[in-house]
C-alpha positions in Angstrom: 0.0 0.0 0.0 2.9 2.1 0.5 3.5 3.2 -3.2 -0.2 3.7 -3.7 0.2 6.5 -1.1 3.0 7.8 -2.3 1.6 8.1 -5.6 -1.0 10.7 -3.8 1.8 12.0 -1.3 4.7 12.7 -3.3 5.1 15.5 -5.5 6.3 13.4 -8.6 2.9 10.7 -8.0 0.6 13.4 -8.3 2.5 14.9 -11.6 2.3 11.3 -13.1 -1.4 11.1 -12.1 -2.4 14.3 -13.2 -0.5 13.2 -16.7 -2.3 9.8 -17.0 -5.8 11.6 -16.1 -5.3 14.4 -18.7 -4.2 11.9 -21.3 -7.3 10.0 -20.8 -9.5 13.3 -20.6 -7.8 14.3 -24.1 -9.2 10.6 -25.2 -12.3 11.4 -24.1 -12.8 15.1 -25.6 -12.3 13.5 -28.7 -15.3 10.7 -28.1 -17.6 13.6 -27.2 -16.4 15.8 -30.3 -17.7 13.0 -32.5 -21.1 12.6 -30.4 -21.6 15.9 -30.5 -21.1 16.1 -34.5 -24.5 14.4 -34.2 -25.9 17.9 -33.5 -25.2 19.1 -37.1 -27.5 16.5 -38.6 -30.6 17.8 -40.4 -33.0 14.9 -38.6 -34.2 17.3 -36.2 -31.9 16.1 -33.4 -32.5 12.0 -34.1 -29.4 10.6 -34.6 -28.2 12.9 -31.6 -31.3 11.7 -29.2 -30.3 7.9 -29.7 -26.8 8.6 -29.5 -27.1 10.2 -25.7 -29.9 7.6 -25.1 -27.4 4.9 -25.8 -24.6 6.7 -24.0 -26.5 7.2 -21.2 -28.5 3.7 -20.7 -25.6 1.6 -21.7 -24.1 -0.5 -18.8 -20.6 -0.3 -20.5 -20.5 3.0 -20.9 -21.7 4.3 -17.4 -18.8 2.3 -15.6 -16.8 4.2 -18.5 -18.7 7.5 -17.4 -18.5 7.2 -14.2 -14.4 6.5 -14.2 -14.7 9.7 -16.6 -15.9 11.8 -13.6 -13.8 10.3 -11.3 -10.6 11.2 -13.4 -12.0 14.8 -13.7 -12.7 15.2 -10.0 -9.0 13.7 -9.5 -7.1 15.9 -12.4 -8.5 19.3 -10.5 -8.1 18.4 -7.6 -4.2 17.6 -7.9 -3.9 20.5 -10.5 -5.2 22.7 -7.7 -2.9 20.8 -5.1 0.2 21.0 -7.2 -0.8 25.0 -8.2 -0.6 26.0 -4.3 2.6 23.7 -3.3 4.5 25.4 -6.7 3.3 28.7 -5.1 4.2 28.1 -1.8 8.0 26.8 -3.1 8.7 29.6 -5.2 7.4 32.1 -2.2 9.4 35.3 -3.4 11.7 33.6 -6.3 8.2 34.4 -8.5 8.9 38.2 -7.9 12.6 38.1 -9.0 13.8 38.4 -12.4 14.9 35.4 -13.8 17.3 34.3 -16.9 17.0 32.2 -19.8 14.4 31.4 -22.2 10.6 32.7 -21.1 8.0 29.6 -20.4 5.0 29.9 -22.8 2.3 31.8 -21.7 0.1 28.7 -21.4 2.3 27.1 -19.1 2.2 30.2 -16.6 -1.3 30.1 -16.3 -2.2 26.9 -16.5 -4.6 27.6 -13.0 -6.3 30.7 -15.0 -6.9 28.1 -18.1 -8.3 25.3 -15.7 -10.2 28.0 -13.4 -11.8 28.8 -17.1 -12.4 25.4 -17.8 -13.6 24.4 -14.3 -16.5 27.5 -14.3 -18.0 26.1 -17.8 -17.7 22.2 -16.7 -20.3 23.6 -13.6 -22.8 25.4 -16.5 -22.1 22.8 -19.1 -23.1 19.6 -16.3 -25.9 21.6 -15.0 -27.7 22.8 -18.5 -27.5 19.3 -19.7 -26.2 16.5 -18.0 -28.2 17.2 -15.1 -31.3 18.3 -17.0 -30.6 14.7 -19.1 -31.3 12.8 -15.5 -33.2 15.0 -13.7 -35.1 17.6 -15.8 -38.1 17.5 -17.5 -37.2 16.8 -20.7 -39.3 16.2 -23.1 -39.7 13.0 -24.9 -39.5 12.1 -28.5 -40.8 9.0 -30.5 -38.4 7.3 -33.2 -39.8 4.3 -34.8 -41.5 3.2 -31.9 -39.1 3.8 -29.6 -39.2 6.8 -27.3 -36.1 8.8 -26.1 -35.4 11.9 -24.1 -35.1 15.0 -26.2 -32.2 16.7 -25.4 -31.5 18.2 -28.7 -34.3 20.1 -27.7 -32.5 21.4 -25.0 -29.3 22.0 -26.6 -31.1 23.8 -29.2 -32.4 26.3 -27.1 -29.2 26.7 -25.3 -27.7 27.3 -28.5 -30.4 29.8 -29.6 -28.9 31.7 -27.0 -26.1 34.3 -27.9 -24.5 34.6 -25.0 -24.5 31.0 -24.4 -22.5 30.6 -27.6 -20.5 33.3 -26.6 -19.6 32.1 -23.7 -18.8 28.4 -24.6 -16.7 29.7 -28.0 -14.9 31.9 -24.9 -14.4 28.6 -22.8 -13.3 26.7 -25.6 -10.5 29.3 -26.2 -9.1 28.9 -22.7 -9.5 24.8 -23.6 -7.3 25.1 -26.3 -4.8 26.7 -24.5 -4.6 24.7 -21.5 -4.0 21.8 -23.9 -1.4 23.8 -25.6 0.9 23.3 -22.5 -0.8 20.1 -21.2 0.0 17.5 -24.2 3.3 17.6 -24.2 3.5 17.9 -20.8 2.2 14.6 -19.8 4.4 13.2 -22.2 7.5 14.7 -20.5 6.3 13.7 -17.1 5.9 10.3 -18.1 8.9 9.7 -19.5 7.6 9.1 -22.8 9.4 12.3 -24.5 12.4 11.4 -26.9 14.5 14.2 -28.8 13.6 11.9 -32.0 9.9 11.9 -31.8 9.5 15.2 -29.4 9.0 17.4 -32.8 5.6 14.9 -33.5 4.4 14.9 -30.0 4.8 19.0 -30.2 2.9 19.4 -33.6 0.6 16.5 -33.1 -0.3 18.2 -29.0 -0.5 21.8 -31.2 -2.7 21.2 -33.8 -4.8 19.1 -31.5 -4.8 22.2 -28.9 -5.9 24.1 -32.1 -8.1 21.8 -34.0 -10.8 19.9 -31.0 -11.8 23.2 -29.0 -12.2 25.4 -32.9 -14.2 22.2 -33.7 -16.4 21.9 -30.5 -16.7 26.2 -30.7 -17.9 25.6 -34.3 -21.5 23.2 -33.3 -23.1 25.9 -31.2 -21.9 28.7 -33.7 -23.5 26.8 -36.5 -26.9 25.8 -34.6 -26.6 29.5 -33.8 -26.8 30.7 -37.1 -29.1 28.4 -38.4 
């Protein structure tokens, strides 16, 4: 039991936990990108409505879900653990000037970025995953079979400008938090290499750049339609 506590105790076990959770987080951004491209569909929210029935009722993927908010629960609260204990070692090094090259801008504020992120996980879980299992939402018939419809709901979120304004905002501060954190759990797991460092750089980049312009883009779209 001993490592299992020093893996939540020491300094270097939280970094390699808070690496493993974002890595799996990143995995899972990109499972709810492609759910979410169900959205654009011109059904009138079908194809989305049996995708979040499925995701929802499907014993596989609530063990998987649950895990999910287990590892975002985990990721903040060593991220916020870390934040203070970096704080607390630099004490007044932060105020001196220091040599060499500057750290990226993403990397400095890596507690703004997740404060950002952390404020619209609290809107986005209460507008719809709570009003999926708690609300009154209203149901919708497909072939016999009748589903919740949260399109419905995420329609009239989306109908909202500042809604969209605010989650294009949010996605913004995603995008750069993952600008800094992709690489970064490489590094900290030891899986950097000065041969392949250039791909994991470009591929965490364009990734940084590409998911959170793409998950911006759905509620700018329903917008304007």
């Amino acid at each position: 039991m001993k490592w299992f506590l020093d893996l939540f105790t020491s300094s270097l076990g939280r970094k390699l936990v808070m690496a493993l959770t974002g890595l799996f987080l990143i995995l899972f951004l990109v499972v709810h990108l492609s759910g979410n491209f169900q959205l654009l569909k011109d059904d009138g929210g079908k194809a989305f409505n049996v995708y979040a029935e499925f995701m929802t009722t499907n014993p596989v993927i609530k063990v998987i879900s649950y895990g999910n908010y287990t590892f975002i629960l985990l990721h903040i609260f060593l991220a916020l653990v870390l934040t203070r204990k970096n704080r607390a070692a630099r004490g007044s090094e932060r105020y001196k000037v220091t040599s060499g090259k500057a750290s990226a801008w993403s990397s400095r504020n890596m507690g703004i970025l997740g404060t950002i992120i952390l404020i619209f996980l609290v809107i986005h879980l209460k507008d719809f995953w709570a009003q999926m299992h708690w609300g009154g939402i209203p149901k919708a018939n497909y072939d016999g079979r009748e589903v919740k419809d949260l399109y419905a709901i995420v329609a009239l979120a989306f109908s909202q400008r500042w809604y969209v304004a605010l989650y294009a905002v949010c996605m913004v501060g995603l995008g750069f938090h993952l600008w800094h954190g992709f690489a970064s759990a490489f590094q900290t797991l030891g899986l950097n290499h000065v041969k392949y460092n250039p791909i994991i750089h470009f591929v965490g980049k364009a990734f940084a750049i590409i998911v959170p312009a793409l998950f911006a883009l759905i509620p700018i779209m329903m917008f304007l339609k």
